[in-house]
C-alpha positions, 0 to 999 in steps of 0.5 A, spaced: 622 115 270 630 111 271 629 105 267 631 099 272 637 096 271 638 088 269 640 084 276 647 081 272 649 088 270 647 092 276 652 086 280 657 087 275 658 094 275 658 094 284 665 095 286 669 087 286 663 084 282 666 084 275 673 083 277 670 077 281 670 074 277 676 075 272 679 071 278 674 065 279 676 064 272 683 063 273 682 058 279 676 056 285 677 061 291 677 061 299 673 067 301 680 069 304 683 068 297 677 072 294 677 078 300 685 079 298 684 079 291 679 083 291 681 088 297 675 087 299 672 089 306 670 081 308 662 084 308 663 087 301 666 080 299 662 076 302 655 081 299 658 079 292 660 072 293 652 071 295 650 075 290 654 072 285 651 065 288 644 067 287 645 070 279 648 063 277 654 066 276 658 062 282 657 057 286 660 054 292 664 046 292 666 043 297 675 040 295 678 035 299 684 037 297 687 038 304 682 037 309 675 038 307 675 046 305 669 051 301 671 054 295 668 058 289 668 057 282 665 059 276 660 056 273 654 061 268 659 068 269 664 064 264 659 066 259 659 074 261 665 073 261 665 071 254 661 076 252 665 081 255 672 079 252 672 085 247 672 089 253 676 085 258 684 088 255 680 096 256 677 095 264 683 091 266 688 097 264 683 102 266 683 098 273 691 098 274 691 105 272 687 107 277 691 102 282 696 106 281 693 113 281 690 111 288 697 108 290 700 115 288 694 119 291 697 116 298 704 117 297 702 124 295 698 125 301 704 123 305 708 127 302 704 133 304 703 132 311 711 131 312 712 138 308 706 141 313 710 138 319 716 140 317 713 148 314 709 148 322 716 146 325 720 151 321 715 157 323 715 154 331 722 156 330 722 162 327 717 164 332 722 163 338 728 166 333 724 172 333 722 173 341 729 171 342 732 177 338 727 182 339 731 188 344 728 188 350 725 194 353 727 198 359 
């Protein structure tokens, strides 16, 4: 039987939940901001902030700042992080690893299409060049 999960740690390990809030301890966020941030499709995001807020790790306020505007801001998830902090250098070296493997995936996919394309083209023509230089029977 698969043991289950504690609520904060099953949260932590969805995608953007950690790296959730690594940002919202540097500063409040618009869901914009958050979204961004996080290269989050707006429903993941909006699924982690709520998640989040249930947990106790965020909460929403509201900054008069320009105009009346939603923020979130950590409030019990800076103690996860503290707990976290001998592993924090780790994972955020790790997730830049993978940011740049995935980056690099990309270029390499490209890459191969236009070389596809370019061997497709070449092929094209020496399928013509052949027809073209086949001596025609009498």
């Amino acid at each position: 039987m698969e043991e289950e999960k504690h609520p904060v740690i099953d949260f932590l390990t969805k995608k953007g939940g950690f790296d959730l809030l690594l940002r919202l301890v540097e500063k409040p966020m618009k869901f914009g901001e958050v979204q961004g941030t996080l290269n989050l499709s707006p429903n993941t995001a909006l699924e982690r902030l709520r998640e989040a807020s249930r947990l106790g790790l965020i909460e929403e306020r509201v900054f008069k700042e320009n105009g009346p505007e939603i923020k979130y801001v950590i409030t019990e998830g800076k103690r996860i992080l503290d707990v976290t902090k001998p592993m924090q250098k780790n994972y955020l070296k790790l997730r830049e690893t993978t940011i740049r493997l995935e980056k690099e995936k990309l270029e390499n996919e490209r890459e191969i299409e236009t070389l596809l394309s370019s061997l497709q083209e070449n092929e094209a023509v020496k399928s013509v060049s052949k027809s073209i230089s086949k001596p025609k029977s009498k």
